[in-house]
C-alpha positions as CSV (number, residue, x, y, z in Angstrom):
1,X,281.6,105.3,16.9
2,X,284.5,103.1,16.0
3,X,286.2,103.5,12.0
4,X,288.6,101.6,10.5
5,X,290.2,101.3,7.1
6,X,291.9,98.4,6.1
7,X,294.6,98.3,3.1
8,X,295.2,95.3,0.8
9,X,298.2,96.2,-0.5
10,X,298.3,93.4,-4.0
11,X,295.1,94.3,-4.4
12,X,295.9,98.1,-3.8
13,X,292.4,98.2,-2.3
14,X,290.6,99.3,0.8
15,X,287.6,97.9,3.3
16,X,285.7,99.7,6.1
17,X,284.4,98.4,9.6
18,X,282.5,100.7,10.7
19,X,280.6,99.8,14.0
20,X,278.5,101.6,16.8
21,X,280.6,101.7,20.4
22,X,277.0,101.8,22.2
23,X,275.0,99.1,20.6
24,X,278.4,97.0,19.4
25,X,276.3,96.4,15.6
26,X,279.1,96.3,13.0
27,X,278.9,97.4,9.2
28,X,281.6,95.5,7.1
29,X,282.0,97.2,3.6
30,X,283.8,95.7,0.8
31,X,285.7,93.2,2.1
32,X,288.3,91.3,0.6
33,X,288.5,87.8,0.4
34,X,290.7,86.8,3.4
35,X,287.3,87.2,6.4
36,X,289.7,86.2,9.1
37,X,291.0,89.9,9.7
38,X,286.9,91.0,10.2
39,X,286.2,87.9,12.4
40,X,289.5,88.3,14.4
41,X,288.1,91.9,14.8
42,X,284.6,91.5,15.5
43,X,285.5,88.8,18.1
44,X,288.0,90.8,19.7
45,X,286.0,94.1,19.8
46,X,282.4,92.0,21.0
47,X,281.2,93.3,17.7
48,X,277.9,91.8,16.2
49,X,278.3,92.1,11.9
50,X,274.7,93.5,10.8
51,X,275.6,93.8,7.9
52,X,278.2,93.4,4.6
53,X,278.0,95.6,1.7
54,X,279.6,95.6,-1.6
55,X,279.7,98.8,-3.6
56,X,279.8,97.0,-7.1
57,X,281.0,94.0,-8.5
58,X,284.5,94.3,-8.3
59,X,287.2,93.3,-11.6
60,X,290.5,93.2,-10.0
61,X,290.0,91.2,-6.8
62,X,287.6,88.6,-5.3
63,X,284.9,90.0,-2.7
64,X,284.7,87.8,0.6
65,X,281.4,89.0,1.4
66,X,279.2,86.2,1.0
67,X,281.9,84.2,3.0
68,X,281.5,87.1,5.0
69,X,277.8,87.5,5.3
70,X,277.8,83.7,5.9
71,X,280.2,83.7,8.8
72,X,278.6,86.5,10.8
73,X,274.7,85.7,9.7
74,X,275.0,89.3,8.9
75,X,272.4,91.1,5.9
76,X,274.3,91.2,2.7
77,X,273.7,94.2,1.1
78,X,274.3,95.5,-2.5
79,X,272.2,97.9,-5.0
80,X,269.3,96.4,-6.2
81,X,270.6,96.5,-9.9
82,X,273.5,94.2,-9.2
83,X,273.3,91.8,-11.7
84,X,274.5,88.5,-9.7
85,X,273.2,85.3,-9.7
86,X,273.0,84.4,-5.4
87,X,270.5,86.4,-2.7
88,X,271.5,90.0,-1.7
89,X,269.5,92.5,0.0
90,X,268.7,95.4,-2.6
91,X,269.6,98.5,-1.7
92,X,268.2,101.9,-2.9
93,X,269.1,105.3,-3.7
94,X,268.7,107.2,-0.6
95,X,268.0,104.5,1.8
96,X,268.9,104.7,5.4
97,X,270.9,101.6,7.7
98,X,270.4,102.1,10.8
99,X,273.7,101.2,12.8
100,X,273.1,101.8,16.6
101,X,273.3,105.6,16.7
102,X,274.8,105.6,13.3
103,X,272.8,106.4,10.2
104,X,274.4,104.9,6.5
105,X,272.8,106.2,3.9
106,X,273.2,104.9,0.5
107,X,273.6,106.7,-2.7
108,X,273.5,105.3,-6.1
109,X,276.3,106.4,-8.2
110,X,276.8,104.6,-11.2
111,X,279.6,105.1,-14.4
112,X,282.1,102.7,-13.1
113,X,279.5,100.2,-12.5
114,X,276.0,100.5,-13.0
115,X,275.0,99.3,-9.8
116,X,277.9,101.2,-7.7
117,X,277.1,102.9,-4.7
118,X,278.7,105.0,-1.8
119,X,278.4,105.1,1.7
120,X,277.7,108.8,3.8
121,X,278.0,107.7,7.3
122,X,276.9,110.1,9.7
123,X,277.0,110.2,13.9
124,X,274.2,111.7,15.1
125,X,275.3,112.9,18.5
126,X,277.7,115.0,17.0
127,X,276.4,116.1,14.0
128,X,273.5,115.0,11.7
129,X,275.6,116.3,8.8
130,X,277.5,113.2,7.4
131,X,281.8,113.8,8.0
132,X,282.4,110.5,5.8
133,X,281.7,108.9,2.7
134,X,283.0,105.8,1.3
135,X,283.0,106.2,-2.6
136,X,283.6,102.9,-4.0
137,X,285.0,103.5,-6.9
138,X,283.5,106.8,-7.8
139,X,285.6,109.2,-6.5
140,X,289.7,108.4,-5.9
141,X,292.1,110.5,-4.1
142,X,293.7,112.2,-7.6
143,X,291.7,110.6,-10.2
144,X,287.8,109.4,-10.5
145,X,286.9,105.4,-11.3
146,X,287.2,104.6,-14.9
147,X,283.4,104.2,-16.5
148,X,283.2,100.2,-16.8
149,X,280.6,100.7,-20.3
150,X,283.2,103.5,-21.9
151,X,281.6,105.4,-24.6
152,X,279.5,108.0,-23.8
153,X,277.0,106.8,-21.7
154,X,279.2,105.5,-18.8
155,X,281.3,108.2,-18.9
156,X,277.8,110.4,-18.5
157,X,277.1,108.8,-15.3
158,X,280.0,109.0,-13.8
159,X,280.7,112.8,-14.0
160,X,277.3,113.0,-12.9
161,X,277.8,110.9,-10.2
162,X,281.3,112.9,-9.1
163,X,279.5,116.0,-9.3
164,X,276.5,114.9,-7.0
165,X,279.2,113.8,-4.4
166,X,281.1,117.0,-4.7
167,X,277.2,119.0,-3.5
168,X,278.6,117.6,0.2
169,X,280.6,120.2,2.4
170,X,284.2,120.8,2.1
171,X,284.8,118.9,5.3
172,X,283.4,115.4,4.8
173,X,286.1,112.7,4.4
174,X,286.6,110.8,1.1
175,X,287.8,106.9,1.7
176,X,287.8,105.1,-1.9
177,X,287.5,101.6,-2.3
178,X,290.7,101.9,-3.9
179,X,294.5,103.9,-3.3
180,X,295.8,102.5,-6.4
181,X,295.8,100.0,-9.1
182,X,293.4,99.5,-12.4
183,X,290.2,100.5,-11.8
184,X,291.5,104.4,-12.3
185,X,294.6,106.1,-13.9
186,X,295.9,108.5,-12.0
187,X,295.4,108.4,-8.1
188,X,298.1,109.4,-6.4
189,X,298.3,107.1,-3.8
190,X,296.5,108.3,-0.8
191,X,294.0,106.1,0.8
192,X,292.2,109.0,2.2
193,X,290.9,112.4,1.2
194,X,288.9,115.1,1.7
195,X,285.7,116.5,-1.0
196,X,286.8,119.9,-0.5
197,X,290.6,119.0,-1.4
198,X,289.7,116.9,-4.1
199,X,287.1,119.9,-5.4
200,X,289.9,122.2,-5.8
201,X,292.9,119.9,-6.5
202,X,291.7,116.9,-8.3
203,X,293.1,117.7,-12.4
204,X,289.9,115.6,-13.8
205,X,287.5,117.8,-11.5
206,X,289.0,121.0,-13.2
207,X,287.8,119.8,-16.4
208,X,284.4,121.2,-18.4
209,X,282.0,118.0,-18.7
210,X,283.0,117.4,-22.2
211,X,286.8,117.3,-21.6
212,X,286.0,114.6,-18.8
213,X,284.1,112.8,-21.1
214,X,286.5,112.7,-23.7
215,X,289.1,112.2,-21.4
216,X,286.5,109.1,-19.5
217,X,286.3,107.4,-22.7
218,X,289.1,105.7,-23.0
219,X,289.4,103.6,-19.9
220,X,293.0,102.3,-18.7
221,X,293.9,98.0,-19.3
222,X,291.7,95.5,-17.9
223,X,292.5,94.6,-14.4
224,X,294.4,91.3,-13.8
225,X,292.4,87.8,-14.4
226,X,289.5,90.1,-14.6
227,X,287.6,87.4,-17.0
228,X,287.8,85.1,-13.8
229,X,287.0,87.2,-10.9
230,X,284.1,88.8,-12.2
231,X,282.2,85.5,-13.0
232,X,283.5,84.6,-9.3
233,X,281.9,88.0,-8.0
234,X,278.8,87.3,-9.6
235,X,278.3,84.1,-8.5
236,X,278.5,82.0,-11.5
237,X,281.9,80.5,-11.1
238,X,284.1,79.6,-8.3
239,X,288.1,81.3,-9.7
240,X,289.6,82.2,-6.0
241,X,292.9,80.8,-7.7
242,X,292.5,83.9,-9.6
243,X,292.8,86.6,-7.1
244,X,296.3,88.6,-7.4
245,X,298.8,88.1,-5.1
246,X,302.6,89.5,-4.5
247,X,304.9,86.8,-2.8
248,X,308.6,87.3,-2.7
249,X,310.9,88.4,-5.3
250,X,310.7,88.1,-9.1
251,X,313.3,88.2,-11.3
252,X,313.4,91.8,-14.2
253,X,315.9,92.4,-16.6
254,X,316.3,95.3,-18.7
255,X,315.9,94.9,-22.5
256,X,319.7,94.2,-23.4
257,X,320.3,91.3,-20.9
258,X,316.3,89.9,-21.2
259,X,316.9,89.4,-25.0
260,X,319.9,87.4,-24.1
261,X,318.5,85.4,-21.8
262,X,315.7,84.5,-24.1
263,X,318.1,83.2,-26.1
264,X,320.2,81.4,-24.3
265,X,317.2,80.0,-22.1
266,X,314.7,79.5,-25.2
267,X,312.2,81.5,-23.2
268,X,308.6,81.9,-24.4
269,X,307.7,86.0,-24.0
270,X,304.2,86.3,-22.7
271,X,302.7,90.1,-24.0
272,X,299.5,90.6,-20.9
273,X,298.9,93.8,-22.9
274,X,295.3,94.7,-24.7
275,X,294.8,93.7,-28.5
276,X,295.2,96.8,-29.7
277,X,298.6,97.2,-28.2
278,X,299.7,94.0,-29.2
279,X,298.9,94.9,-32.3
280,X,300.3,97.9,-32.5
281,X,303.7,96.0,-32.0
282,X,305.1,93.3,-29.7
283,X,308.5,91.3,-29.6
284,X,309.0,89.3,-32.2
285,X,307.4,85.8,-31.6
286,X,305.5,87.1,-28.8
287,X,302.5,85.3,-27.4
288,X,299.9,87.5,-26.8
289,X,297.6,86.9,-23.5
290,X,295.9,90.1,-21.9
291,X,296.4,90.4,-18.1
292,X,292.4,89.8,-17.9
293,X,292.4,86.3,-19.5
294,X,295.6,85.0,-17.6
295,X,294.3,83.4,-14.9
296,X,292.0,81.2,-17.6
297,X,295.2,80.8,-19.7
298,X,297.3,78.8,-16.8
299,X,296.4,75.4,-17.9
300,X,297.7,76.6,-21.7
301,X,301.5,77.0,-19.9
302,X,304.0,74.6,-18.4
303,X,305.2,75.8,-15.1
304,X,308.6,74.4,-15.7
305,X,309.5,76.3,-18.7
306,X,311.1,79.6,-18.9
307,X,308.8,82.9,-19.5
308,X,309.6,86.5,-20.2
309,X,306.7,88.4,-19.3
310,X,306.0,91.8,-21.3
311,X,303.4,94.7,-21.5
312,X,303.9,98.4,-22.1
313,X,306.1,99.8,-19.5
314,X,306.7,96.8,-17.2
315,X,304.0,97.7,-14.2
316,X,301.4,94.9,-15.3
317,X,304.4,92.4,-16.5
318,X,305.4,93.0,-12.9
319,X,302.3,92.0,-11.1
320,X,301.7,89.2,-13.7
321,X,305.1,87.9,-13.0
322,X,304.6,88.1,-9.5
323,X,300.8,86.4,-10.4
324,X,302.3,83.3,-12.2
325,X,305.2,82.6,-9.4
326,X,302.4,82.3,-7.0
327,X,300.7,80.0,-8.9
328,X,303.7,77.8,-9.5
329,X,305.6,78.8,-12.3
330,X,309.4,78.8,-11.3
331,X,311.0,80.3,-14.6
332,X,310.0,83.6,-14.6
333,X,311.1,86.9,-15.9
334,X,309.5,90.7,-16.1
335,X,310.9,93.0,-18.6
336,X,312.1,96.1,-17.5
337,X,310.5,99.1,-19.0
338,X,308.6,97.2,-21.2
339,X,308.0,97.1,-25.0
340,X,308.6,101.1,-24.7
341,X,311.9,100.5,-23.3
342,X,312.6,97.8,-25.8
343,X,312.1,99.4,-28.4
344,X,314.0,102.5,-27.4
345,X,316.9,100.1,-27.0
346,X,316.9,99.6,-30.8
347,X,315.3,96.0,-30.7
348,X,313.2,94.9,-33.0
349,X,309.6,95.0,-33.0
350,X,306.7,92.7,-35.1
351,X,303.5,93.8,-36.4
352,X,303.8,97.1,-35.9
353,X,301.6,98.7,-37.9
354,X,299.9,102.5,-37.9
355,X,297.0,101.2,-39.7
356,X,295.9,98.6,-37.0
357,X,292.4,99.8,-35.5
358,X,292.4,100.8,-32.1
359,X,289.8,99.0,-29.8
360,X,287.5,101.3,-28.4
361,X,286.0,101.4,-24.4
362,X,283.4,99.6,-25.1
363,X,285.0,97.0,-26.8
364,X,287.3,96.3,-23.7
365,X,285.0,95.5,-21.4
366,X,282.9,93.2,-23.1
367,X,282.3,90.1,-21.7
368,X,279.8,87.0,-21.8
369,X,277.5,89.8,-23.7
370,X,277.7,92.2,-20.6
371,X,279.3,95.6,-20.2
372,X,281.9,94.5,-17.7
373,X,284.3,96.2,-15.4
């Protein structure tokens, strides 16, 4: 059996080759959109791509594997729910890929996604007990995925789904789609776990079903130029200009010194938090464009002019700074610590207001009419 975990580190997310050593039939899982790396691989490893599988339709970076499937002539797999508009193969709940010796067997576990699924891969002539499973974005190392519907009924599903995945033994290995970034609030940062670890250590695990879905019902910000990379995902746009990237250094300033240079450079300030933060107060004059409509928002901006780039605490002005110098824009500022910090500095604050009505899950994540990630 060969295994190997690859990191995207803007994304903050992982991918899977997981390939027999006797038959040399490779399974690709969730790969991100630069293929070169699984070519480079299968090529130098005499590895034949059977197939590629996404776990769900992902909201924070742009899936390569139809480019993939397309390259390799491999099957491209997701569950048979996905809702996308180009030819899959449908997967099943409890269905079994044969791999060469390896068996993947698929499980359906929805309340990120609806049509989310993890892997249990299992080797035969050691053991036909599964020792892995790839979780999507079910389980984390730390946290669980947030539910993509909010409200009750995702966050149903997904302790539902936890819980069925915690029924394997204490042994099997846990590798999430993801070791950090939006899709969950709290992971600590491995990229790899274990179910009995995360049994016993894992705060949300420890809570009764109605704390978790309490606690599940408020999911964390939208990802980054989520409104243009799930319509890319599903196939009924083309927004690869949209997937995040970190190149080089980007200019942050804590409050004191980014106030003056907003005034002395007549800098626009850019707020990429939600609605109902915005409108729970912003810096005065602020514009206000959520981190998941940026990427549709570039051609509303001149790359030449100066921009101070706020949110809440200064991690999503950060990787929306760093987003906007790679797609041009030379002016650019984060705010250190935020609106938080700013206002603990004693500067002012606009349209703050205790009455404004807070946005609810749901709300969030709807888009085009769909329950979105």
């Amino acid at each position: 059996m060969y295994f190997k975990q690859i990191l995207n580190e803007e994304a903050g997310c992982s991918s899977y080759v997981i390939a027999s050593r006797a038959t040399g039939e490779a399974a690709i899982i969730d790969p991100a959109l630069d293929i070169a790396q699984y070519l480079q691989l299968a090529n130098m490893r005499d590895f034949n791509v059977r197939y590629v599988i996404d776990t769900h339709i992902h909201a924070d970076h742009i899936s390569g594997a139809r480019k993939l499937a397309t390259a390799t002539g491999a099957e491209l797999c997701m569950y048979e729910s996905a809702d996308v508009l180009f030819a899959f193969r449908g997967l099943h709940d409890g269905e079994r890929l044969p791999l060469g010796q390896l068996w993947l067997d698929i499980w359906h576990t929805p309340g990120h996604r609806p049509e989310l699924i993890s892997v249990l891969v299992t080797n035969p002539p050691r053991s036909e007990q599964p020792s892995m499973v790839l979780t999507g974005d079910a389980l984390f190392c730390g946290d669980v995925g947030r539910p993509d519907f909010g409200g009750a009924e995702g966050a149903a599903q997904q302790y539902a789904s936890v819980h069925r995945l915690l029924g394997l033994e204490d042994y099997v290995e846990v590798f999430p789609a993801h070791f950090e970034g939006s899709c969950g609030k709290g992971m600590c940062g491995r990229p790899t776990t274990t179910i009995g670890f995360e049994r016993r250590f894992n705060p949300l695990l420890q809570l009764s079903r109605e704390a978790f879905l309490e606690q599940a019902m408020e999911p964390p910000a939208r990802p980054l130029n989520m409104n243009a990379i799930i319509p890319t995902n599903r196939g009924e746009a083309t927004y690869e200009f949209a997937e995040p990237k970190v190149e080089g250094e980007v200019r942050r300033m804590p409050p004191q010194d980014a106030a003056r240079w907003r005034v002395e450079s007549g800098a626009i300030i850019i707020d990429v938090r939600e609605p109902d933060e915005y409108n729970r107060g912003h810096l005065p004059g602020a514009v206000h464009i959520p981190q998941a409509d940026l990427a549709l928002s570039l051609d509303q901006l001149e790359k030449t002019k100066p921009y101070l780039i706020a949110c809440a605490a200064g991690v999503r002005s950060l990787r929306a700074t760093h987003y906007l110098a790679s797609a041009g824009f030379t002016n650019l500022v984060s705010l250190q610590g935020g609106t938080d910090a700013w206002s603990k500095a004693g500067l002012p604050l606009e349209g703050a207001t205790e009455a404004a009505p807070a946005v609810t899950g749901r709300e969030r994540y709807q888009h085009g009419g769909a329950m979105q990630e």
